[in-house]
C-alpha positions as CSV (number, residue, x, y, z in Angstrom):
1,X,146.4,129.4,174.2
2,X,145.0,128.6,177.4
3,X,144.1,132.1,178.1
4,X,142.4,133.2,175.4
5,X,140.6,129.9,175.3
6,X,139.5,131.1,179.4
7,X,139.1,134.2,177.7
8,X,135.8,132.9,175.5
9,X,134.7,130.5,177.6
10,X,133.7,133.9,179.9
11,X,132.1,135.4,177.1
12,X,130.0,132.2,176.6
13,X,129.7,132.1,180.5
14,X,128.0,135.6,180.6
15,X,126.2,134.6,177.5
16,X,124.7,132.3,179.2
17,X,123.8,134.3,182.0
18,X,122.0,137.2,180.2
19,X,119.9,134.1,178.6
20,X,115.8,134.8,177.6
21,X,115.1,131.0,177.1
22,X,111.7,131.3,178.2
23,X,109.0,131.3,175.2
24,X,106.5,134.3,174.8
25,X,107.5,136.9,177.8
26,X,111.1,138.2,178.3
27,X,113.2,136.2,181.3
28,X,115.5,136.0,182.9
29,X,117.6,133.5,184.7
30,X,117.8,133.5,188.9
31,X,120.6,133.7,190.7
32,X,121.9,130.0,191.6
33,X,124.8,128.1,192.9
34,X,126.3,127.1,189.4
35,X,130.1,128.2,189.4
36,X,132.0,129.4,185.8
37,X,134.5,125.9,186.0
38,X,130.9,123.9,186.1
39,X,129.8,125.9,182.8
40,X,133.1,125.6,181.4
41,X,133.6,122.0,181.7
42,X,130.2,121.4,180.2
43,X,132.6,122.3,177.2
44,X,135.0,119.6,178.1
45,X,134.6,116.0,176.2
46,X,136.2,114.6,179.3
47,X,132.7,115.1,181.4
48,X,131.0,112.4,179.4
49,X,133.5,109.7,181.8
50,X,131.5,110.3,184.7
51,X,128.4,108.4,184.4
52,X,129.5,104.8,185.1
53,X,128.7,102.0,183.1
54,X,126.7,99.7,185.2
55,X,124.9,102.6,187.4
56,X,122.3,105.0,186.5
57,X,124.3,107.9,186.9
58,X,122.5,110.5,189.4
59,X,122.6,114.3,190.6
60,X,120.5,117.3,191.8
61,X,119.3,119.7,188.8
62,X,120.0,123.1,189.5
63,X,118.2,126.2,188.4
64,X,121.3,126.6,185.5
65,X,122.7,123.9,184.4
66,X,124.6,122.2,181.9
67,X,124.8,118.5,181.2
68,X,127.0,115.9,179.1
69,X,126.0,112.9,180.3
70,X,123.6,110.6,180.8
71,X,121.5,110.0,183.8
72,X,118.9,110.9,186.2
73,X,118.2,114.7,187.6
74,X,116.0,115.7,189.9
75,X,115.0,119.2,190.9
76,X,113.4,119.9,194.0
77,X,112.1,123.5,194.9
78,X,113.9,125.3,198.0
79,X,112.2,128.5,197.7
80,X,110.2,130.2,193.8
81,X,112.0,129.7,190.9
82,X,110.7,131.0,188.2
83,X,113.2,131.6,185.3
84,X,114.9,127.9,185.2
85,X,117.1,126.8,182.4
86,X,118.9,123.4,181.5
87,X,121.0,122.8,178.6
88,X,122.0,119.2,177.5
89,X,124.7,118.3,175.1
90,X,125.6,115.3,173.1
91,X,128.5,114.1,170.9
92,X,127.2,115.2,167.1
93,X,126.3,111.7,165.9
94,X,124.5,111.4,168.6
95,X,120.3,112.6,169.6
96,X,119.1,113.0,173.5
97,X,116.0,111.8,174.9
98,X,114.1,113.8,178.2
99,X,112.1,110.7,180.2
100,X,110.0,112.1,182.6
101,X,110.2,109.6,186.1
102,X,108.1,111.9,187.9
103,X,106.4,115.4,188.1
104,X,105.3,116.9,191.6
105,X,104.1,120.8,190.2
106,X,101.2,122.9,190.0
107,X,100.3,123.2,186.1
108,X,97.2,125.2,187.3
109,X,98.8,127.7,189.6
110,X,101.4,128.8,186.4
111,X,104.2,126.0,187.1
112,X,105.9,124.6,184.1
113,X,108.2,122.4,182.6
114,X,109.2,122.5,178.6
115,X,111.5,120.5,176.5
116,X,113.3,122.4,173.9
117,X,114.4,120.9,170.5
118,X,117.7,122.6,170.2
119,X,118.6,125.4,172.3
120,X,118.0,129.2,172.9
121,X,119.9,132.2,174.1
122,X,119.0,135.5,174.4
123,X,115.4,134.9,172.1
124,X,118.2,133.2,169.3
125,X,117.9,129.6,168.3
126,X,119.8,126.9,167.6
127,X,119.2,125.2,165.2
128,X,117.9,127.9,163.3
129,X,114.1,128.0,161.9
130,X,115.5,128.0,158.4
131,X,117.6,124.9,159.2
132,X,115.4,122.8,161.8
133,X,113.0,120.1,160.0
134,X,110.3,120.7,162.4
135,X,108.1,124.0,162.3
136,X,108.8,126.1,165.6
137,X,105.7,125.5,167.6
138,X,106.6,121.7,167.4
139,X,110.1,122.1,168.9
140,X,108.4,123.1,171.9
141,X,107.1,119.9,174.4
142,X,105.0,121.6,177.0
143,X,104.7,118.9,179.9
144,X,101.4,120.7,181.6
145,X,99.8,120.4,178.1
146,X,101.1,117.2,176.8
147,X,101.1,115.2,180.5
148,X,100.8,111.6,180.6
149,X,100.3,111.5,176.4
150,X,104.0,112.4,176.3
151,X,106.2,111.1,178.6
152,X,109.5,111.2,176.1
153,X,110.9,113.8,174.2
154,X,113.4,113.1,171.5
155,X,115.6,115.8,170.2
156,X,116.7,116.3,166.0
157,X,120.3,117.1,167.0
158,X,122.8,116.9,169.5
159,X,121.9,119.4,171.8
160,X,118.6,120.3,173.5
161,X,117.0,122.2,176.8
162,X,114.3,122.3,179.5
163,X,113.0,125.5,180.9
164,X,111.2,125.5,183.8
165,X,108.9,127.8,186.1
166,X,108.0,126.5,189.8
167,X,106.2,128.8,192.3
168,X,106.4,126.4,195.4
169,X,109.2,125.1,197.5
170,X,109.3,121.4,198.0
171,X,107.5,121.0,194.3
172,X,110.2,118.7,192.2
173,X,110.5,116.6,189.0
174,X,113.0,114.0,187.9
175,X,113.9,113.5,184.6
176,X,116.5,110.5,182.6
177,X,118.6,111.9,179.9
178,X,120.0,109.6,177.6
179,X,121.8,109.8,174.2
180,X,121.0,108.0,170.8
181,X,123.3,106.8,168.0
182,X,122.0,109.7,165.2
183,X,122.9,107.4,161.7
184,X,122.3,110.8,159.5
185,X,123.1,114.0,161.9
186,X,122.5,117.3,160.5
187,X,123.1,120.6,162.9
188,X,126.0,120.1,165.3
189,X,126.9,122.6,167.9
190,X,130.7,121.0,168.8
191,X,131.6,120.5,172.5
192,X,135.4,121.2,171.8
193,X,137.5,123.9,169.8
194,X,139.4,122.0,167.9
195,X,138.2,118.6,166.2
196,X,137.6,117.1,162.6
197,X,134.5,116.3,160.8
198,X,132.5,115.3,157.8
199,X,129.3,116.5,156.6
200,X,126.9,114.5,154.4
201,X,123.2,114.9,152.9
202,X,122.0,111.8,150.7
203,X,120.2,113.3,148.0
204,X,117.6,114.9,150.8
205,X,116.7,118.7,150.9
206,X,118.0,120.2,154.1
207,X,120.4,122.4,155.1
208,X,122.6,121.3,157.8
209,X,125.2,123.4,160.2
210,X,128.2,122.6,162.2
211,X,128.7,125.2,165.2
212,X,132.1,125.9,166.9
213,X,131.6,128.4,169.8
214,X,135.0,129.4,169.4
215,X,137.4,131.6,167.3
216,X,138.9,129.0,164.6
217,X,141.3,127.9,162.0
218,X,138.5,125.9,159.9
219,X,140.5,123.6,157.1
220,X,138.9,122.1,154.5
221,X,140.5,118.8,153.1
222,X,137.5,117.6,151.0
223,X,134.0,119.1,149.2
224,X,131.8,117.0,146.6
225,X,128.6,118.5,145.2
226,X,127.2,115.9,142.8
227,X,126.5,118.5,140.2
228,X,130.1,120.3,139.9
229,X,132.2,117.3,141.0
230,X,134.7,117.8,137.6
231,X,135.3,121.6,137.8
232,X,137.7,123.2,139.3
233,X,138.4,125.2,142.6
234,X,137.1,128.3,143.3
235,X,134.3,129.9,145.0
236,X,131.4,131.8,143.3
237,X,129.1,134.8,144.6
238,X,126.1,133.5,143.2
239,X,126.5,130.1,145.0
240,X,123.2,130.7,146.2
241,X,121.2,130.1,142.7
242,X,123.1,126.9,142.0
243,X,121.0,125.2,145.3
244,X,123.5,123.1,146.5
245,X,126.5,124.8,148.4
246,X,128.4,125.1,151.4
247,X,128.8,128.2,153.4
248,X,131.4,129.2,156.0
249,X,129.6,132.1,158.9
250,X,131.2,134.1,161.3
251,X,129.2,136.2,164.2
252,X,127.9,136.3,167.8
253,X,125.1,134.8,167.4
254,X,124.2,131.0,168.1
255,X,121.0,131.5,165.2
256,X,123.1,130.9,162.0
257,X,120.4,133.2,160.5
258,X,121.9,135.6,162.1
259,X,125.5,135.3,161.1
260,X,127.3,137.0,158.3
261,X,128.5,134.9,155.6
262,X,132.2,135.0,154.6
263,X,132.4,132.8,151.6
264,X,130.1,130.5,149.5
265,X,131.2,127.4,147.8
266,X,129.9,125.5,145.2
267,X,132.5,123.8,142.9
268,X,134.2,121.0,144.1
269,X,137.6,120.4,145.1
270,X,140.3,118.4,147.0
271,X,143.0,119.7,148.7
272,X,143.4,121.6,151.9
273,X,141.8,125.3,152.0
274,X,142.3,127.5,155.4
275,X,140.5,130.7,156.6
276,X,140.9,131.8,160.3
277,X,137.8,133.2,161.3
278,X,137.7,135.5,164.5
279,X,134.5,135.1,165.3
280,X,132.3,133.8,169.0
281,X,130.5,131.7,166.6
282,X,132.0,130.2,163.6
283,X,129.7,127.6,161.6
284,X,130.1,125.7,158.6
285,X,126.7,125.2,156.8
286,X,125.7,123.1,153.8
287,X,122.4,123.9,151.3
288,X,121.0,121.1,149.6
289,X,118.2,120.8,147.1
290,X,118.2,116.6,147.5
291,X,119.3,115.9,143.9
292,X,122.7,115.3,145.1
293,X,124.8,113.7,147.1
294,X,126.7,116.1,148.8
295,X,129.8,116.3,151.4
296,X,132.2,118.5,153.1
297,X,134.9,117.3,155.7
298,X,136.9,120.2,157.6
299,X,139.2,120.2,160.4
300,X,139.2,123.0,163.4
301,X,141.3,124.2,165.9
302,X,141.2,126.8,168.6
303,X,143.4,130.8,167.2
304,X,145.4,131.5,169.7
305,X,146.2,135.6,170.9
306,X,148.9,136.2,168.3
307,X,146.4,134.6,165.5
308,X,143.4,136.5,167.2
309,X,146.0,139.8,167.2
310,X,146.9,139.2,163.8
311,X,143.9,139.5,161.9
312,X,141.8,142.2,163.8
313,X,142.6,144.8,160.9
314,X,140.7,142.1,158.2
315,X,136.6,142.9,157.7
316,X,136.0,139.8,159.3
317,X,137.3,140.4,162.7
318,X,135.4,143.6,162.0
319,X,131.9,142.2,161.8
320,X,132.9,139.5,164.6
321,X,133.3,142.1,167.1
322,X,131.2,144.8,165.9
323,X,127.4,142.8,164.8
């Protein structure tokens, strides 16, 4: 199992490298000091135990990175860089806030620095337009146009990003990262491949999404839709009209938009159901209208090679490997 999960995490890790996070013109990311183990324990609920209790914890921001904890990161210009990207991560009922201490760039010479609210790879978002409560333009914090009038930016969800562009060396900024108990969180992307979790919208209309950047074995043990809470189980292909339901996607994309849907559900149920999806991406997503109180709770865990051998002649490893 440890293989194969090695085997993703490289996927992911050259995802990452191939990223276009910059807004507008296609980007790319500079060459930097950031080693695969550093990206793959961003991945690793572990990392949250460094940042002590009673210090501020602090590091160096480099070009690429990817943080888990809270703290204080500065990045200081050695020589141009000019297609920067870092990615922050939080438990899922948790929000982060970007503080800026200080800010030592040239906004009029084509420096930058933007806060993110969710993150982006390869032009895809996450959380997608479709599923983010905040139109696209507002996800985007621009420091050189916001300055002093914004000094905090809060994210909607348990992940977020700054991108940055600095033209001369010695130029630098520090930010403070810190996470937020989230009472109602929505879209998750999940830090580990195999976990458990329950999904709830209180009679509001949103649609929420959990994201496992893995291949999976989701499980569902429990699904309540207010309006079909006495029928029985089964699942319906025109889910869609009924405006509540609960969709499982599969694909390589992080934008669910982007994913192929597998099944739809819309009648409620209790009792275990199991689908191993084979998929980079596997998400489960939940539509609500706000007339009801709605709720899924799954399990996950990590296919190992047999599993992932098993099921590539299925349509669903099909699509997974092929869109």
């Amino acid at each position: 199992m440890r293989v194969m999960e090695r085997t993703f995490r490289e996927q992911l890790f050259f995802l990452v490298l191939c990223l276009s996070v910059l807004k507008g013109d296609s980007r790319y990311i500079e060459n930097n000091e950031i080693t695969k183990d550093e990206l793959y324990s961003f991945f690793n609920s572990e990392l949250k135990r460094e940042m002590p209790e009673e210090l501020m914890y602090r590091r160096p921001l480099r070009c690429l990175d990817m943080v888990a904890v809270e703290g204080q990161f500065t990045f200081t210009a050695e020589r141009p860089q000019l297609s920067c990207a870092a990615f922050f991560m939080a438990e899922p009922n948790e929000v982060i806030s970007v503080d800026y201490d200080s800010v030592d760039i040239d906004c009029t010479g084509g420096d930058f620095i933007t806060v993110f609210d969710g993150w982006v790879m390869k032009g895809e978002k996450f959380p997608s337009t479709h599923d983010h409560p905040l139109p696209l333009f507002e996800r985007y914090v621009d420091y050189c146009d916001s300055g002093s009038l914004r000094k905090s930016v809060r994210s909607s969800q348990n992940v977020a990003m700054v991108f940055f562009r600095i033209h001369s060396a010695g130029s630098s900024f520090t930010l403070t990262v810190r996470k937020h108990t989230n009472p109602f969180p929505c879209n998750v992307m999940s830090q580990s491949p195999e976990g458990s979790y329950t999904m709830a919208i209180p009679q509001q209309h949103r649609n929420c999404s959990f994201s496992i950047i893995y291949p999976v074995e989701i499980s569902i043990s429990e699904f309540s839709l207010g309006h079909y809470n006495h029928l029985p189980k089964r699942s319906m292909p025109g889910c869609a009209e009924s405006g509540d339901f609960v969709q499982l996607l599969g694909g390589n994309s992080i934008d669910t938009s982007k994913l192929l849907p597998i099944t739809d559900l819309c009648i409620a149920f209790t009792g275990p159901t199991h689908m191993k999806i084979g998929c980079d991406n596997t998400v489960v997503r939940m539509v609500s209208s706000g007339k009801f109180v709605n709720r899924v709770s799954f399990s996950y865990r990590l296919l190992d090679s047999q599993e992932l051998q098993t099921i590539k002649l299925n349509n669903v490893e099909d699509f997974c490997f092929n869109n």
